[in-house]
C-alpha positions as CSV (number, residue, x, y, z in Angstrom):
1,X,241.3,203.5,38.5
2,X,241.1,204.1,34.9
3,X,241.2,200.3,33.8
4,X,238.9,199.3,36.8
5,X,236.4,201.8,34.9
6,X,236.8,200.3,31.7
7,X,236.1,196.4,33.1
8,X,233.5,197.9,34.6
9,X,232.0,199.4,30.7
10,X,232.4,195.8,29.3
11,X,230.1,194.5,32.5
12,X,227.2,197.1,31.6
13,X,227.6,196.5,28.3
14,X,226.3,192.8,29.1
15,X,223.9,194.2,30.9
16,X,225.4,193.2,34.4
17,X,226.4,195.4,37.5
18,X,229.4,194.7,39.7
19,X,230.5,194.9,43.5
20,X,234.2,194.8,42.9
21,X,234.1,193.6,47.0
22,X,233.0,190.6,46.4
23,X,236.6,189.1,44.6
24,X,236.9,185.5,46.2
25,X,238.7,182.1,45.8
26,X,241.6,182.5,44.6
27,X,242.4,179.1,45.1
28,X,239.6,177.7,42.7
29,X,241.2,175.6,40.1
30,X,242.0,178.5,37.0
31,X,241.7,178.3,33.6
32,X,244.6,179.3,30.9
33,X,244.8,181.5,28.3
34,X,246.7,184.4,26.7
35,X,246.6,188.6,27.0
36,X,247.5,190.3,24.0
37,X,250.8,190.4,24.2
38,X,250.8,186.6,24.3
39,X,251.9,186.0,28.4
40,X,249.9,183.6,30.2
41,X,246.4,184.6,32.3
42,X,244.8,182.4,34.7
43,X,241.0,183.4,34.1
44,X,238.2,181.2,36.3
45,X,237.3,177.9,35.3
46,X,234.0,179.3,35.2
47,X,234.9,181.1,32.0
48,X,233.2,179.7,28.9
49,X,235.6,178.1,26.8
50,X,235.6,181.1,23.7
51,X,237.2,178.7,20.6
52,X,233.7,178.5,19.1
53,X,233.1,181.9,19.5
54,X,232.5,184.7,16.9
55,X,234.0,188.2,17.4
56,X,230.8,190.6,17.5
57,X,233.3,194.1,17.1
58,X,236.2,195.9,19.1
59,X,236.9,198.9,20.0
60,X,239.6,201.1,21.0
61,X,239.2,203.1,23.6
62,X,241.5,206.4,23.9
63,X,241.5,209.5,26.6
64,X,243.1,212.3,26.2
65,X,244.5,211.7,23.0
66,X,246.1,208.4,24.6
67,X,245.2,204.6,23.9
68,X,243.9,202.7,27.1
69,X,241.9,200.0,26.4
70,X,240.6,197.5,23.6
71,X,237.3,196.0,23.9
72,X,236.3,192.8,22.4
73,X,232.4,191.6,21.7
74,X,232.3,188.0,21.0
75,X,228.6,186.0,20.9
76,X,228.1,182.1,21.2
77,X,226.4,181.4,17.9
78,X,224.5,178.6,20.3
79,X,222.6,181.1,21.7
80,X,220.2,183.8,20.5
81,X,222.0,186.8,21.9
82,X,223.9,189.2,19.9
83,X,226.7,189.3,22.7
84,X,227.5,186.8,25.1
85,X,231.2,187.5,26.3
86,X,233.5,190.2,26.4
87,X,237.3,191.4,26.8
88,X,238.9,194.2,28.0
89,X,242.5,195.1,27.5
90,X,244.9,197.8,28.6
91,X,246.3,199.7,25.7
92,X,249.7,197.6,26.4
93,X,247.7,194.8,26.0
94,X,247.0,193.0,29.4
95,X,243.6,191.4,30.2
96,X,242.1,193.4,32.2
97,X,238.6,191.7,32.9
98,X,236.2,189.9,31.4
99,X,232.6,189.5,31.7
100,X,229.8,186.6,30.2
101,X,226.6,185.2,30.4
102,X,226.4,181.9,31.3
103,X,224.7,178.9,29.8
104,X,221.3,179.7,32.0
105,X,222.1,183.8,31.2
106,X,223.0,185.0,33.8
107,X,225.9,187.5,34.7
108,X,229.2,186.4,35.6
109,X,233.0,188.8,35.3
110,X,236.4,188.2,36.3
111,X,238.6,191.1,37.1
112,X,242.5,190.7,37.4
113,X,243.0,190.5,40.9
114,X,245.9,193.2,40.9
115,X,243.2,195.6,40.2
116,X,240.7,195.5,43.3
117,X,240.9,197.2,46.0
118,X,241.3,201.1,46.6
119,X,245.3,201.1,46.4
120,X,245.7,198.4,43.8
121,X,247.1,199.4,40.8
122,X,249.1,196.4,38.9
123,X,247.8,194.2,36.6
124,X,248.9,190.6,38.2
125,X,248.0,187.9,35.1
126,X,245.2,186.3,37.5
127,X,241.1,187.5,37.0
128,X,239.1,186.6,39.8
129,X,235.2,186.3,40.2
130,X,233.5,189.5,41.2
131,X,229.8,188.9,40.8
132,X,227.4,186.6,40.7
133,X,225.0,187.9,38.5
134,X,220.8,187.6,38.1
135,X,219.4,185.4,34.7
136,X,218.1,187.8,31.9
């Protein structure tokens, strides 16, 4: 519950809301890249490509007195917008979620599918759409 409420900080912090119910297609053809700890993660294809990025700032995010999360502010230097993508990692260092705004600004996040639903727990390696977001 705790890292569904950190994916959920990086999302707000674009400006975005979420409805965690609305996970679908799995089967859409996935992007790869790498957590933290350097293990594959299939993220959405619909993912901007983040090579060209610029980190913004991180942050480490700790409750009582323990380490749970690391968020990462990048921004598109294409754009005008301080902050255009974001990362969030459990302490151990899995990718938890992440969230963006598209080319035409609007919304978009990817949460790891092991995470949704009330009894899910386990990070799986495999983010998954969540919202389709309004343009700013």
């Amino acid at each position: 519950m705790k890292s569904i409420l950190l994916v959920l900080a990086a999302v707000f912090l674009l400006g975005g809301t979420t409805n965690i119910g609305e996970a679908r297609d799995l089967s859409a053809s996935p992007r790869v890249t790498q957590n933290l700890r350097g293990e594959t993660v299939l993220i959405p294809r619909s993912a901007p490509e983040t090579r060209d990025f610029l980190l913004v700032t991180y942050f480490k995010i700790r409750l009582d007195d323990q380490f749970v999360a690391i968020v990462a502010l990048y921004n598109d230097p294409k754009t005008r917008r301080e902050v255009d993508y974001a990362e969030v990692y459990q302490g151990s260092g899995h990718l938890l979620g992440i969230a963006w705004l598209d080319e035409f600004g609007v919304r978009r996040s990817a949460v790891d599918y092991g995470l949704i639903g009330e009894d899910s727990a386990n990070v799986t390696g495999v983010l998954v759409l969540v919202n389709e977001g309004n343009s700013i």
